[in-house]
C-alpha positions as CSV (number, residue, x, y, z in Angstrom):
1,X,15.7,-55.3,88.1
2,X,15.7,-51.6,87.4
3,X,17.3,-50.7,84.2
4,X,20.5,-48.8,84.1
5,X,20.3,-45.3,82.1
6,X,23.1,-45.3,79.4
7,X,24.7,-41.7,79.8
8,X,26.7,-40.0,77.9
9,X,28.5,-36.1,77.9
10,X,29.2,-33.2,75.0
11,X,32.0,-31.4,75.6
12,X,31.1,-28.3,73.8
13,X,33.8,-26.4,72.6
14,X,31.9,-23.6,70.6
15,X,29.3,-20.9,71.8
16,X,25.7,-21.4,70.7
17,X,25.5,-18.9,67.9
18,X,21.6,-16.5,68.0
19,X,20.7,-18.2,64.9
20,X,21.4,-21.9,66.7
21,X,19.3,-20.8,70.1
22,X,16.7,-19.6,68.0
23,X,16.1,-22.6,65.7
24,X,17.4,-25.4,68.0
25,X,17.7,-24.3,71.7
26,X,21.0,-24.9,71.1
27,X,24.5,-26.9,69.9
28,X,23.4,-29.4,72.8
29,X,19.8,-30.2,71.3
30,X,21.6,-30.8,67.7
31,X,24.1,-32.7,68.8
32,X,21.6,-35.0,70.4
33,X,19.1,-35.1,68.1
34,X,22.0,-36.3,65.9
35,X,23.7,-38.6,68.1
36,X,21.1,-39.7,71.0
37,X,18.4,-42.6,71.5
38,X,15.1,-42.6,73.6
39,X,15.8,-43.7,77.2
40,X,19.3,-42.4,77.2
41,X,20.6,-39.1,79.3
42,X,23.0,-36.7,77.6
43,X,25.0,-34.0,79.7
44,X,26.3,-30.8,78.8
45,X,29.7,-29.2,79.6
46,X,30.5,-25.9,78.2
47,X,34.6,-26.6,78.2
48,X,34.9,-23.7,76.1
49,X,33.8,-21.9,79.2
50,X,36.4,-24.2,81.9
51,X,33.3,-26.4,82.5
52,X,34.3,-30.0,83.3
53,X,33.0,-33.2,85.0
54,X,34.9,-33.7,88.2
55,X,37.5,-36.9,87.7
56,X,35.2,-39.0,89.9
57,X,32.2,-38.8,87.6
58,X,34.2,-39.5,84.2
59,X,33.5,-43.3,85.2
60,X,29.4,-42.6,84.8
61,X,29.5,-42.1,81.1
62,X,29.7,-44.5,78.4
63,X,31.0,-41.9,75.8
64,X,32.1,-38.5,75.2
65,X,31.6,-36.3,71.7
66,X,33.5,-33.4,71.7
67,X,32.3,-30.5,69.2
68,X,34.0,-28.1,66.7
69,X,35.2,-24.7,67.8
70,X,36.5,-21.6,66.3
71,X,39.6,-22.1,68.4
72,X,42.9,-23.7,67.0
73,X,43.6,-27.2,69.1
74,X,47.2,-26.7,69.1
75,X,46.8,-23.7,71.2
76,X,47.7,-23.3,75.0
77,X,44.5,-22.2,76.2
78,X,43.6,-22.7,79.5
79,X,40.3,-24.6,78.5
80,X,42.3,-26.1,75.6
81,X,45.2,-27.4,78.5
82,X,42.3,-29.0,80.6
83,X,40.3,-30.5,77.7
84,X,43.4,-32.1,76.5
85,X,44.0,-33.1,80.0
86,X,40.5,-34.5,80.4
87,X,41.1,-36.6,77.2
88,X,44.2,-38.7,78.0
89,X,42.7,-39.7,81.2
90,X,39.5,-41.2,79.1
91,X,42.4,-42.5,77.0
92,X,43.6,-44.3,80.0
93,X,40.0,-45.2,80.5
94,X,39.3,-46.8,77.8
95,X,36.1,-44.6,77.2
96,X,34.4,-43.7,74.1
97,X,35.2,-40.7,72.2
98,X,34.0,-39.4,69.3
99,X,35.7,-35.8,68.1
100,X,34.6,-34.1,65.5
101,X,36.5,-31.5,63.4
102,X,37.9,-29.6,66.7
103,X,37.4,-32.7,68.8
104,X,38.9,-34.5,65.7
105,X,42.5,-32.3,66.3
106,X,42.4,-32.7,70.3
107,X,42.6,-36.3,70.2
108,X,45.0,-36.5,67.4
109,X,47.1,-34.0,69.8
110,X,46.6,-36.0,72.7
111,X,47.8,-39.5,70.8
112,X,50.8,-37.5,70.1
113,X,49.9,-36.9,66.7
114,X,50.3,-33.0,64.5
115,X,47.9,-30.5,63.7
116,X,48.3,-26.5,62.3
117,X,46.6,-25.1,59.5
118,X,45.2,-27.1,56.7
119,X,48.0,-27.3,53.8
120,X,45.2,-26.8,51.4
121,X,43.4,-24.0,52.8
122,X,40.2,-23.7,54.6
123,X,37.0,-26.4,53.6
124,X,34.0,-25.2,54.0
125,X,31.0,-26.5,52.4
126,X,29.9,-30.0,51.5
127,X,32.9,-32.7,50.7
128,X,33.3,-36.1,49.5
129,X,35.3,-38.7,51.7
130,X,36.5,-41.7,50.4
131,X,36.8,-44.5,53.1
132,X,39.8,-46.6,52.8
133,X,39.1,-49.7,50.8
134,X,40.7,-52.7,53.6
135,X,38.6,-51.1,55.9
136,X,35.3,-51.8,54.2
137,X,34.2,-55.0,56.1
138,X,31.4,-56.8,57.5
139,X,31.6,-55.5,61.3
140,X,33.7,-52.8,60.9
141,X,32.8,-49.2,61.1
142,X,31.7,-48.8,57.2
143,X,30.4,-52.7,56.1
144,X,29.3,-51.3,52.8
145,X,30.3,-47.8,52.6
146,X,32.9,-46.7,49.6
147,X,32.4,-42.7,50.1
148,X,31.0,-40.1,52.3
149,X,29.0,-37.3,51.8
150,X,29.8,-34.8,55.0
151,X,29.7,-31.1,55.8
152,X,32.8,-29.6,56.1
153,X,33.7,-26.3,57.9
154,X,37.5,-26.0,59.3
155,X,40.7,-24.1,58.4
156,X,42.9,-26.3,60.3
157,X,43.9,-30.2,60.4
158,X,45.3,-33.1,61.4
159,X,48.9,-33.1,59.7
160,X,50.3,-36.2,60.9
161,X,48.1,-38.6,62.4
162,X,49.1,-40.2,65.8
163,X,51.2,-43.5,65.4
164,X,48.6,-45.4,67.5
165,X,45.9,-44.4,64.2
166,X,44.2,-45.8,61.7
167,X,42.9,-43.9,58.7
168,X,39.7,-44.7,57.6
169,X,39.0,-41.6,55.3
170,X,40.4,-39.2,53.3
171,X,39.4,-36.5,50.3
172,X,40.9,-34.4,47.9
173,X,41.4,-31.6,50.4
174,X,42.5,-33.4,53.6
175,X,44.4,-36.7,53.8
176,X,42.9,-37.5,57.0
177,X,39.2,-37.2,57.1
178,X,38.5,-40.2,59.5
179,X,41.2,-42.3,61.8
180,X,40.3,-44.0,65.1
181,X,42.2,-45.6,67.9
182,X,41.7,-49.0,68.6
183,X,37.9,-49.6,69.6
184,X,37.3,-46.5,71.9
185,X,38.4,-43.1,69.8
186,X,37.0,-42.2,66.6
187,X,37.5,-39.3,65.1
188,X,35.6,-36.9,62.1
189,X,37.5,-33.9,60.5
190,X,33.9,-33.3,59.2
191,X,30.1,-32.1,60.7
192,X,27.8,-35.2,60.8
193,X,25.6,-33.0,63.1
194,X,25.0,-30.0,60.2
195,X,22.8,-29.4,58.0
196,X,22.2,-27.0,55.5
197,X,20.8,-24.5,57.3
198,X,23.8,-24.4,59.9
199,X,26.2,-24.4,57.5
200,X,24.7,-21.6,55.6
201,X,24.4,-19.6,58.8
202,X,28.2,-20.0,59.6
203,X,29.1,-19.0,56.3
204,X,27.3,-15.7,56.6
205,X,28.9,-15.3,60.3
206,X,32.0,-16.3,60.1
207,X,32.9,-14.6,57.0
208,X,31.9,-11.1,58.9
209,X,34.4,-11.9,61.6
210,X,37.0,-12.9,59.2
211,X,37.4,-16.6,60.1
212,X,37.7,-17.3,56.2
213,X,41.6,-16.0,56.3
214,X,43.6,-14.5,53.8
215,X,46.0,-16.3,52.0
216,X,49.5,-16.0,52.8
217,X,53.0,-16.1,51.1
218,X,56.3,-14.8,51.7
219,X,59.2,-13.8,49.4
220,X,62.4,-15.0,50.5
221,X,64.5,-12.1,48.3
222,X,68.6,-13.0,48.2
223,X,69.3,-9.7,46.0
224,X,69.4,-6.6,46.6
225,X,67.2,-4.0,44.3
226,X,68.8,-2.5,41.7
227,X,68.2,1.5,41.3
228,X,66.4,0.6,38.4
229,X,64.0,-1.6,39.5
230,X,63.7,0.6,42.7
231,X,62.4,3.6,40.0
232,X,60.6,1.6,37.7
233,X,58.2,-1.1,40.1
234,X,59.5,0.1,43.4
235,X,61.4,-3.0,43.8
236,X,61.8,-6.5,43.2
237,X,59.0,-7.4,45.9
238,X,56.4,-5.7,43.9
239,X,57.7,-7.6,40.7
240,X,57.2,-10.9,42.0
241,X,53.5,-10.0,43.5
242,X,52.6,-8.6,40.4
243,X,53.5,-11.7,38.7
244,X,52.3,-14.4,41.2
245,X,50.0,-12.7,43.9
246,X,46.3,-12.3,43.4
247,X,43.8,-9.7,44.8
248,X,43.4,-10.8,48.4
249,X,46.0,-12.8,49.4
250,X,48.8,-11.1,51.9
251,X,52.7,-10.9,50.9
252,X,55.8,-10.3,53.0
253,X,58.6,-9.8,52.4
254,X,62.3,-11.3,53.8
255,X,65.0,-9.8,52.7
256,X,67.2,-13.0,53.6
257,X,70.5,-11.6,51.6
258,X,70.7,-8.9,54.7
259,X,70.0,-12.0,57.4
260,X,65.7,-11.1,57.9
261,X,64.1,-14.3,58.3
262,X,60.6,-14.9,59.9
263,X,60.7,-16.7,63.4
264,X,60.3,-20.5,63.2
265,X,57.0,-20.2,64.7
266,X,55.8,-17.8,62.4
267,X,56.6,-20.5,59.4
268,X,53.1,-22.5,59.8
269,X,51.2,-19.2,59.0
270,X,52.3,-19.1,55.1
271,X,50.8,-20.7,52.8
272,X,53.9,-20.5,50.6
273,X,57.3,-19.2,49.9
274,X,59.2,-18.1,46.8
275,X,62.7,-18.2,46.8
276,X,64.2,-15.3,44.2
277,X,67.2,-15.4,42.1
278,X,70.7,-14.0,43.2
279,X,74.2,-13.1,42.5
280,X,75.8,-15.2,44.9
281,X,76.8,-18.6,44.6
282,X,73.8,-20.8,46.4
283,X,77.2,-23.5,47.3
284,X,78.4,-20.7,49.2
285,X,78.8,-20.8,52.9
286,X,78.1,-17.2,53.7
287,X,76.0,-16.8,57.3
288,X,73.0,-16.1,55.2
289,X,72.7,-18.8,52.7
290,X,73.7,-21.8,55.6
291,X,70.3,-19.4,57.5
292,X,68.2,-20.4,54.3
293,X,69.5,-23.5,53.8
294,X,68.3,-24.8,57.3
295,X,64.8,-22.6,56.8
296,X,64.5,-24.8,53.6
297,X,64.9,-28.1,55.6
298,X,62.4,-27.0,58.6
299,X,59.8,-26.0,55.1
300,X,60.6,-29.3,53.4
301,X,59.7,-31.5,57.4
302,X,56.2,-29.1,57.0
303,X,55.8,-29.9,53.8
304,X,55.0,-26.5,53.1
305,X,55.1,-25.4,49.3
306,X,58.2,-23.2,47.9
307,X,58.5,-21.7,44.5
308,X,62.5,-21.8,43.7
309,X,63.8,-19.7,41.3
310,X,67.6,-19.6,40.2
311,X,69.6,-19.5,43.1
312,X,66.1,-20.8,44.4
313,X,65.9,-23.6,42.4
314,X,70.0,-24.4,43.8
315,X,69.2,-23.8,47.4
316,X,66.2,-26.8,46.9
317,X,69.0,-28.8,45.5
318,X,71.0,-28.3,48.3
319,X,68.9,-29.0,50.9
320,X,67.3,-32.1,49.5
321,X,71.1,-34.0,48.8
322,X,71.9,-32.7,44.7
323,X,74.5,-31.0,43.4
324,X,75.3,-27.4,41.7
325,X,78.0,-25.9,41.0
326,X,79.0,-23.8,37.9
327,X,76.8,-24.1,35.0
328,X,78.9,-27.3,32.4
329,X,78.6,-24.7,29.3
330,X,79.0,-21.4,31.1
331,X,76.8,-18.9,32.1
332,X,73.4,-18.3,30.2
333,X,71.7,-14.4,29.4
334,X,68.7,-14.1,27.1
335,X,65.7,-15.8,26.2
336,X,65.7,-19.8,26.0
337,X,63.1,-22.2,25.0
338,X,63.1,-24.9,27.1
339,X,61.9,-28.5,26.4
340,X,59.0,-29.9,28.6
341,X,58.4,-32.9,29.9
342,X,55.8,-35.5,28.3
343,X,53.1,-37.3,30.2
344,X,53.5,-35.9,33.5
345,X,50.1,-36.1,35.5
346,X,51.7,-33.4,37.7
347,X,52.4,-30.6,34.6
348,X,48.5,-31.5,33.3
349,X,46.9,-30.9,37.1
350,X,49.0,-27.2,37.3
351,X,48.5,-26.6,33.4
352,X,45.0,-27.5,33.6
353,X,44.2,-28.4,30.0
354,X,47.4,-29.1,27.5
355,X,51.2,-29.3,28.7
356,X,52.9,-26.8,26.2
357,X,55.8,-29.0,24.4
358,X,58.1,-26.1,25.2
359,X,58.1,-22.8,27.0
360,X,60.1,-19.7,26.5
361,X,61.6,-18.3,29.8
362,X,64.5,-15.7,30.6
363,X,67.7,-17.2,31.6
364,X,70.3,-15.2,33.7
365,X,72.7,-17.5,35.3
366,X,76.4,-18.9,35.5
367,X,75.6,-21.5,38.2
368,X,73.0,-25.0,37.6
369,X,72.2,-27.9,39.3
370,X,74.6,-30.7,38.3
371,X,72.9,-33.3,40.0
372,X,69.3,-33.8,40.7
373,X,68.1,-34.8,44.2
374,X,67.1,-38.2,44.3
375,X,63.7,-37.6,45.5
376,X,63.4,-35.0,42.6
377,X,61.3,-35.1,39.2
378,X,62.8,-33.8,36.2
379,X,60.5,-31.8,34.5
380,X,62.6,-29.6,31.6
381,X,65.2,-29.6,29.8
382,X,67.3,-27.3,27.0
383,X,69.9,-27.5,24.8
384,X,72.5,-25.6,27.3
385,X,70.8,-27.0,31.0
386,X,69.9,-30.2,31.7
387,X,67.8,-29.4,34.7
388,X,65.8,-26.3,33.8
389,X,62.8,-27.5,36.1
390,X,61.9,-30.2,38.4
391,X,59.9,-30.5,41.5
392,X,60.2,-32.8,44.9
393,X,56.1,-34.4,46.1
394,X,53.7,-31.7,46.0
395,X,55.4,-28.8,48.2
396,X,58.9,-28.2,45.9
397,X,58.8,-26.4,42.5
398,X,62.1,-24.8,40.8
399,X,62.9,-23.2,37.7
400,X,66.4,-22.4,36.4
401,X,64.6,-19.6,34.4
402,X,63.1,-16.7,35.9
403,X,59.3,-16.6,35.2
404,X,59.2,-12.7,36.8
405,X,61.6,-10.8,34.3
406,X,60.6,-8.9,31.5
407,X,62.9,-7.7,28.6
408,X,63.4,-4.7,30.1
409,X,64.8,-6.2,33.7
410,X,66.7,-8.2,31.8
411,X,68.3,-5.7,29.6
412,X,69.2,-3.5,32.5
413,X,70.8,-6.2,34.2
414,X,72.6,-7.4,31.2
415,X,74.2,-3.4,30.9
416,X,74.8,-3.3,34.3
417,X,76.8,-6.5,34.6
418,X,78.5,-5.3,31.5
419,X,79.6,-2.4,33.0
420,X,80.8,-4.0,35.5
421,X,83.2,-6.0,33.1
422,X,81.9,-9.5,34.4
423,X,80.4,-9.9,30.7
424,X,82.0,-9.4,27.0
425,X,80.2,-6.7,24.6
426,X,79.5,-9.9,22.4
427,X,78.0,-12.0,25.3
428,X,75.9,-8.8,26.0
429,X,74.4,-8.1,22.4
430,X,73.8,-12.2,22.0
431,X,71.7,-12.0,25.2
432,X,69.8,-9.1,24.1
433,X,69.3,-9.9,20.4
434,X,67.5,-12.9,21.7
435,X,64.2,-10.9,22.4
436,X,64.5,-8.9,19.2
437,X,61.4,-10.9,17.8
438,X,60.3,-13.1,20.6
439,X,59.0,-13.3,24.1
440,X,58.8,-15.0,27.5
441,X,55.4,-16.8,27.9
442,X,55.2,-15.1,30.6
443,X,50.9,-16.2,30.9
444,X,51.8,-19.7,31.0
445,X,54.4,-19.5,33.8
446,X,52.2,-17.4,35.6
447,X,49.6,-20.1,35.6
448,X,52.2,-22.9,36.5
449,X,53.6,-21.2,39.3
450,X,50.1,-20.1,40.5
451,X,48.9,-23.3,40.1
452,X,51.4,-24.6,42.4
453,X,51.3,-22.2,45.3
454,X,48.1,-21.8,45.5
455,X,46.8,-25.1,43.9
């Protein structure tokens, strides 16, 4: 009896790089080296190329691996369209697959599952995953296994994992490192097939081409400028860059008071958002605020982070079920000190070393939130606003105060309201005699707010 050949097929999804050619032949011969036995036959398909088995010789193989690629899987690529096509009818099958990184995203795409750019940025490099602990068992996939060592090299992921899945692993940079499917998908958002010498090669290439992207936030501004600030810093965009950007990083700008908002599909390419302070009323129902209020909700499904600041802070109440209104001991102008919460494991991780007991912030406000979300954290207080900060899971941060200002925005804005007779000469020289020997920490804020887009 003549013994049957076990087969099995790549589906490569990434062109063999000169350095790869040179050293290996080839992604084929490092993927079998990797993955293959003595005795067995591998196939290649180029898919990134339209390269496929025909539906009649799927049945030969035993299993499938598909490979990384530089291309996002929740494109519509023609190759991308087919590959996915391809996929469910080996889902149907019953056939082995295992995807890695690229390969990982298809399947979790063709299970019906999410994937778009990594929340925490692009991994490259070497990670640690941590295998979930009821899944280490005697016959199962990792019998002894508690962690992971694996080469990581991908700027997008799996964002919610099919419904079908199980996770096995997950890291500090990715919440799902490892799922499978019942007994015939298994998927890696990681390399098992690098080494250091591959990785280091990609690091060098990629970077050239750009693949490492910038980050990217965008300012949601509800005032308008102010002919001052206009003079002085060119406007309020370049106040808030120069108080949370970095060197690098790309900022845009939405002037959502005058109705510009970014196109829904254009929502998954920031990395953040900061909401600015305002004169209007964030309980208002003016076209505009309802606009930001359902942006806010599609942010808050993505989980994508937002910075809230005043009116900020107010439209996050709104959208998450709290209530504001006008502010229980009137409106607030001036420097305030406000009280922050103890022992919060989230304060320590932005903070990095020791939670200040208090901060001092500029306050410029006649509206707060009367009721905290119920979702939401409360994490300051003062002695004229009960909710001076608080944030929702890991994607919602607001602040009453505004972390931006200086003593000179403020003071203009405290003479220019007065002039306008919505203040009283008293109210105006309280609010500026409050910086006459103090400050803003304006370092610490930066670092909290930093901390927290970019985190």
């Amino acid at each position: 009896m003549v013994k049957q050949i076990r087969r099995y097929a790549l589906f490569q999804a990434t062109p063999d790089s000169e350095f790869v050619k040179e050293m290996y032949g080839g992604y084929f011969n490092v993927f079998v080296s990797a993955f293959g036995d003595e005795g067995e036959q591998w196939d290649l398909f180029r898919v990134i190329e339209g390269e496929f088995p025909c539906d009649d010789d799927l049945e030969k193989y035993e299993g499938f691996v598909i490979s990384g690629s530089l291309h996002d899987a929740f494109t519509e690529e023609d190759w991308i369209i087919e590959l996915c096509s391809v996929c469910q009818k080996l889902d149907v099958m019953k056939k082995k697959i295992l995807g890695i990184c690229f390969g990982h995203q298809i399947i979790c795409r063709v299970r019906g599952g999410k994937v778009g750019r990594a929340r925490r940025g692009p991994d490259i490099g070497l990670g640690n995953i941590t295998i979930v602990q009821d899944l280490i068992k005697p016959g199962g996939y990792f019998d002894q296994t508690k962690s992971l060592s694996i080469i990581q090299c991908h700027r997008d992921e799996v964002l919610e994992p099919p419904e079908s899945a199980i996770v096995i692993g997950f890291s500090d940079k990715c919440d799902v490192e490892i799922f499978s499917v019942e007994d015939h998908l298994l998927c890696f958002q990681g390399h098992p097939e690098y080494n250091k010498e591959i990785l280091l090669e990609i690091i060098d290439r990629v970077h050239k081409i750009k693949f490492i992207e910038k980050k990217r936030f965008a300012l949601f501004l509800a005032t308008c400028d102010s002919e001052f600030v206009k003079k002085t810093y060119g406007g309020y965009f370049n106040v808030f860059v120069s108080t949370f950007g970095d060197e690098g990083e790309q900022w845009d700008l939405f002037r959502v008071i005058d109705g510009d908002f970014p196109d829904e599909k254009d929502l998954d390419k920031y990395d953040g958002f900061v909401i600015s302070g305002s004169p209007h009323d964030a309980f208002g129902d003016a076209d505009w605020i309802v606009k930001l209020c359902e942006v806010c909700q599609k942010l808050d499904d993505m989980k994508k982070k937002v910075l809230g600041i005043c009116f900020g802070h107010q439209i996050i109440t709104r959208v998450k079920g709290g209530k504001i209104g006008r502010a229980l001991k009137g409106a607030d102008m001036g420097l305030r000190s406000i009280n922050i919460a103890k022992d919060n494991e989230k304060l320590r991780g932005y903070f990095g070393d020791e939670v200040p007991a208090s901060l001092a912030i500029i306050k410029c406000h006649q509206d707060e939130v009367l009721e905290l979300p119920e979702s939401a954290t409360l994490l300051a207080s003062s002695e004229v606003c009960e909710v001076e900060m608080f944030s929702i899971g890991d994607h919602f941060f607001c602040i009453q105060g505004h972390p931006e200002y200086n003593k000179e925005i403020l003071f203009e804005i405290v003479d220019r309201v007065l002039n306008m007779k919505l203040i009283e000469q008293e109210f105006a020289d309280k609010a500026k005699s409050t910086m006459e020997t103090a400050q803003p920490d304006r370092i610490l804020w930066q670092k909290l707010c930093k901390n927290f887009l970019k985190g």
